[in-house]
C-alpha positions as CSV (number, residue, x, y, z in Angstrom):
1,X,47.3,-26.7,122.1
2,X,50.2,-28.1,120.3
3,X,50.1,-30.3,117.3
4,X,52.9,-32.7,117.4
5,X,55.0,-33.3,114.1
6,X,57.0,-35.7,113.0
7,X,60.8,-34.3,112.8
8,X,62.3,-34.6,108.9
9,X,65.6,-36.3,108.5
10,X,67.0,-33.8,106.1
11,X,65.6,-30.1,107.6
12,X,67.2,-27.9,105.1
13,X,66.2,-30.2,101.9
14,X,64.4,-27.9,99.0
15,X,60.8,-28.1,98.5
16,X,60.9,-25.8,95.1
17,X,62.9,-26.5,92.4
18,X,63.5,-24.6,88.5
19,X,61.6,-21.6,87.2
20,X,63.5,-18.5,87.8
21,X,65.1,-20.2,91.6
22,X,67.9,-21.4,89.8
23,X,69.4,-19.2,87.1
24,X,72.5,-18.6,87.8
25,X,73.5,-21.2,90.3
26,X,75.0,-24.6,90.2
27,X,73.2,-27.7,88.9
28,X,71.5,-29.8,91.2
29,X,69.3,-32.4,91.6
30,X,65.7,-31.8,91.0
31,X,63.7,-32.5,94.0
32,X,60.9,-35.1,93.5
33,X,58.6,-36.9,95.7
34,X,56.4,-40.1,95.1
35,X,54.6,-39.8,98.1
36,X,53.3,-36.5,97.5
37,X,51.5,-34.3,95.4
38,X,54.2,-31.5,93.0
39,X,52.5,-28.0,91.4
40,X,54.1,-28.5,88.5
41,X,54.6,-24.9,86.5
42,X,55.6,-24.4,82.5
43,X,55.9,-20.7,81.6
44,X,56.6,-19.3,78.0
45,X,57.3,-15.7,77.2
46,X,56.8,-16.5,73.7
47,X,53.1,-18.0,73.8
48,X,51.6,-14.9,73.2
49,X,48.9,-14.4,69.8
50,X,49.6,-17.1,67.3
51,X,51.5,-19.2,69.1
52,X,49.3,-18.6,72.8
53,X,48.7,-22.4,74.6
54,X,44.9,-21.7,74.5
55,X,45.0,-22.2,70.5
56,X,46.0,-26.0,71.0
57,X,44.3,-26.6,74.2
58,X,42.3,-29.9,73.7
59,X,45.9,-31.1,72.1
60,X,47.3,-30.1,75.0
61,X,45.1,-31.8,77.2
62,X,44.7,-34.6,75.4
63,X,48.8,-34.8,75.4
64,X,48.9,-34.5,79.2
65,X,46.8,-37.4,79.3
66,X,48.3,-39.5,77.1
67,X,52.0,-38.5,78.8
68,X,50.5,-39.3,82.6
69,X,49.3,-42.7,81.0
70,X,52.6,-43.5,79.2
71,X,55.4,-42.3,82.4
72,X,52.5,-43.3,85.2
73,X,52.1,-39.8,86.5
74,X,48.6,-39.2,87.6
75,X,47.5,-35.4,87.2
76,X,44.8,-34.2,89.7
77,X,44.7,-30.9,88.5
78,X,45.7,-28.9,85.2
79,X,45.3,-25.1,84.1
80,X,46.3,-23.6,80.8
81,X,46.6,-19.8,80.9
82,X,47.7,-19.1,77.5
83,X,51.5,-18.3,78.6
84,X,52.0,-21.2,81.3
85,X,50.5,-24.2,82.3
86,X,50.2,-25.4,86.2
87,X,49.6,-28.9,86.9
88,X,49.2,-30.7,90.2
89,X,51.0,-33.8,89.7
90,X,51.6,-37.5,91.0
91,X,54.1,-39.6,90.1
92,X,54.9,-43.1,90.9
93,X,58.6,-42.9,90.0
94,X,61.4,-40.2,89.7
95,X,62.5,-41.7,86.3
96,X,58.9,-41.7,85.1
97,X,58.5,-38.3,86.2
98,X,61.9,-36.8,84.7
99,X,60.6,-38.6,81.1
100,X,57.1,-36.9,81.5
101,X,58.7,-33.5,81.7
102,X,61.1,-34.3,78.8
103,X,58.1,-35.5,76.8
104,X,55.4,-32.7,77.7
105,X,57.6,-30.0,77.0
106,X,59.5,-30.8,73.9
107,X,56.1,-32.4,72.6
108,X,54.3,-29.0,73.3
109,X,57.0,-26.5,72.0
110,X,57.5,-28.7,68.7
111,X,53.7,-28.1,68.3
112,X,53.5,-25.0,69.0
113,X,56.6,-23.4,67.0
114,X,56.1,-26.2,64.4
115,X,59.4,-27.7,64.6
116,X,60.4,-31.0,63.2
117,X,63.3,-32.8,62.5
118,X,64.4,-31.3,59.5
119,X,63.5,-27.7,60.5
120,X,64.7,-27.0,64.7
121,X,63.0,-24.7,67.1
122,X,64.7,-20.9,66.6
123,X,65.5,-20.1,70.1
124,X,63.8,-21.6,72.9
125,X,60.3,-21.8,73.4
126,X,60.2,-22.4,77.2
127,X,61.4,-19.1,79.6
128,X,63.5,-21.8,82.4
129,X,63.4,-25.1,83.2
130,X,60.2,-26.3,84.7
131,X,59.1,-24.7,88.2
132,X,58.3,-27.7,90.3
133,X,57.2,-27.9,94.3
134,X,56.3,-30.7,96.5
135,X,53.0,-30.1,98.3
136,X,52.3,-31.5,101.5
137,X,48.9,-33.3,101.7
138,X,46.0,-31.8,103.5
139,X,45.6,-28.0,104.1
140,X,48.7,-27.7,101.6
141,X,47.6,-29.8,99.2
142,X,43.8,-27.9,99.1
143,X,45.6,-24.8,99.1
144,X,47.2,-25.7,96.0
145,X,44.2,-27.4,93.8
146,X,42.3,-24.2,94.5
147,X,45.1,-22.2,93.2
148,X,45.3,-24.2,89.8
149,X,41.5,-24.2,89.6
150,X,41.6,-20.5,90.3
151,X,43.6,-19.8,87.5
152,X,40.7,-22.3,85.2
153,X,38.6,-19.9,86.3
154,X,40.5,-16.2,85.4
155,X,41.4,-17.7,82.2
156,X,38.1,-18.7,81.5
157,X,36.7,-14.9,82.5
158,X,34.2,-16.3,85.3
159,X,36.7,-14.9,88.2
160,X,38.7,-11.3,86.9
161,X,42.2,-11.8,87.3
162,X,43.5,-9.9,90.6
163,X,46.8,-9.4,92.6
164,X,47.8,-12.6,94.1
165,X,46.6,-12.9,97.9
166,X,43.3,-10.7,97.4
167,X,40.6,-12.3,99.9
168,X,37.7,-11.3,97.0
169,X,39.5,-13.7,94.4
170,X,40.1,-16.5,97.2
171,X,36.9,-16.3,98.0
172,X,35.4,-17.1,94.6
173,X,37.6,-19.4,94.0
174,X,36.6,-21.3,97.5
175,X,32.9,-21.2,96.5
176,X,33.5,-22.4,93.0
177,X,35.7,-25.2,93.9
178,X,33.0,-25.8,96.9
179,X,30.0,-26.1,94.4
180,X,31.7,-28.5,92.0
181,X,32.5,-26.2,89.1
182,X,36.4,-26.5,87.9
């Protein structure tokens, strides 16, 4: 039986935007939705040992809280792996959203590297521009809060970290998420 869908006005529009999609190309406008849910991804090659996310995580969190208050984003999932973050976000406006990123990130990497305003950042802190996709709600949207939750779980050693896609780790994952814990 066929499921009828609405068609889209713009087809072809992007979905994913940053990360490593658009090095080397032109500038363009970052997609962002208000209707929908984004997986929101902030990856550094350089928080490894001292300077490793998990050191500062309940400033972190506490930060993400604070910054989805202030710019009216609401977060319904969050993950810190120690090199990245993922965050399943909500935002009411595309200003407010734009002025979260700028916030989180600069807020984060001046903690992290200690910078101030007498003594900048050496280099950047961040490896691209923040990864962000729109996620459909239902099956999409389910599919993506038990891939941030997942990654609660690897970091915190109850799941071992495995190649993306293996049933075993989906599995767990679907339990855990299905029992409460995350």
């Amino acid at each position: 039986m066929n499921s009828r869908r609405q068609t889209l006005l713009f087809p072809n529009s992007p979905t994913a935007f940053g990360g490593s999609l658009n090095r080397g190309k032109r500038k363009a406008s970052r997609p962002i939705a208000t209707k929908r849910a984004m997986h929101l991804v902030l990856r550094s090659s350089r928080a490894k040992g001292e300077l490793s996310l998990l050191h500062e995580s309940n400033f972190i969190q506490l930060l993400i809280a604070r910054m989805a208050k202030r710019f009216r984003v609401r977060v319904s999932e969050q993950a810190n792996s120690g090199n990245h973050l993922h965050l399943l976000v909500r935002a009411e406006t595309r200003d407010g959203f734009k002025q979260f990123l700028m916030a989180l990130s600069g807020r984060i990497a001046q903690k992290m590297t200690g910078a101030t305003k007498g003594k900048p950042l050496e280099g950047r802190f961040w490896d691209f521009i923040p990864f962000t996709r729109i996620v459909e709600w239902g099956r999409a949207f389910g599919i993506a809060r038990r891939y941030v939750i997942q990654k609660t779980l690897q970091t915190l050693g109850i799941i071992p970290y495995q190649v993306r896609g293996s049933r075993k780790v989906r599995k767990k994952a679907n339990q855990m998420v299905g029992t409460g814990v995350g």
